[in-house]
N, C-alpha and C positions, 0 to 999 in steps of 0.2 A: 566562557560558559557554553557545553553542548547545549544547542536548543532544532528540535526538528519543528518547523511548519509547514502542512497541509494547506492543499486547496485542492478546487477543481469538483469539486461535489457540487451536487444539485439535484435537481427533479429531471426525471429523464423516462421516458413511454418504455414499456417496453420490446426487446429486441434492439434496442440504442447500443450510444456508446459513451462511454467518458473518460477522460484522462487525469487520472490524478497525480498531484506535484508534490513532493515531500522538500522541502528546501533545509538544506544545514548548515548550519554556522557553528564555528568553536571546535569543527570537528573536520576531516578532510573525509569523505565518506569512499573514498578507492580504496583505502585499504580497508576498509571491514564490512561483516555482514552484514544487508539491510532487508527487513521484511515487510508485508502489510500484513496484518490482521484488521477483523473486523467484528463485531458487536451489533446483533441484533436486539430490540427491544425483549426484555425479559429471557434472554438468553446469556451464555457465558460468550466470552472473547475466543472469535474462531482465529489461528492461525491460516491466512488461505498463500501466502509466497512468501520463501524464502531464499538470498541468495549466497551466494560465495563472493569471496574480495575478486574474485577473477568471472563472477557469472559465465563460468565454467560449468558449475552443475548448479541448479535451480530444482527447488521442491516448489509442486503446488498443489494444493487440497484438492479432491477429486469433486469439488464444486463447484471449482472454479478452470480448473486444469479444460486445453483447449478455448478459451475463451477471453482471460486475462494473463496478460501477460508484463512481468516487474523490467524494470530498467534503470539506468543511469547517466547522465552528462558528469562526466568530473570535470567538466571546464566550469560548468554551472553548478556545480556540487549540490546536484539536486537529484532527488531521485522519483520514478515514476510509474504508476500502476496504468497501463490501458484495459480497459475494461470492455469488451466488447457480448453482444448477444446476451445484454441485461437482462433480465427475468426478476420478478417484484421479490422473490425471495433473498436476491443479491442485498435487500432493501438491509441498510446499517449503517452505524458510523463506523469511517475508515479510518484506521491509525496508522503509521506507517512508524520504525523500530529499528533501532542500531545497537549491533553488540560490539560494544566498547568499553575496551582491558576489564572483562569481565562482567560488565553491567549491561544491563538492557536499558534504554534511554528511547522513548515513544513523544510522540506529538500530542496535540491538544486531542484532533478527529478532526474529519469532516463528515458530513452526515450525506447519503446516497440514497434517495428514492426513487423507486421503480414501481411505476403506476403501469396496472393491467390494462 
């Protein structure tokens, strides 16, 4: 059974940094696309990175673009948001997303606040 889990959220000042973990099982995550999106309170679900099986070409939402940046260990078949030069508006839960044989497949969240 695919299953993604998140961590690495927290409360963080801003201008910080944090590193989020997306971990997979049931699933080898090399060969497919993974992304993060994110969900502000009383907002829809922003896509801010997505990547190719070869993070060859990477899309990131101009909100994020220059400041976080997505990755991968396939030895640890986990994959990773670094998040750098927070600002309270980055403030959301982080879901991080796999497309596989056609379906999208998300994690639980982790929740990110960025205190001014």
């Amino acid at each position: 059974q695919l299953q993604l889990v998140e961590s690495g959220g927290g409360l963080v000042e801003s201008g910080g940094s944090l590193r989020l973990s997306c971990a997979a099982s049931g699933v080898a995550l090399e060969g497919y696309r993974i992304g993060w999106f994110r969900q502000a309170p009383g907002k829809g679900r922003e896509g801010i990175t997505c990547t190719s099986v070869t993070i060859g070409t990477t899309y990131y939402g101009d909100s994020v673009k220059g400041r976080f940046t997505i990755s991968r260990d396939n030895a640890k078949n986990t994959g990773y948001l670094q998040m750098n030069s927070l600002k309270p508006e980055d403030t959301a839960v982080y879901y991080c997303m796999i497309f596989y044989r056609s379906a999208i497949y998300w994690g639980q969240g982790t929740q990110v606040t960025v205190s001014s």
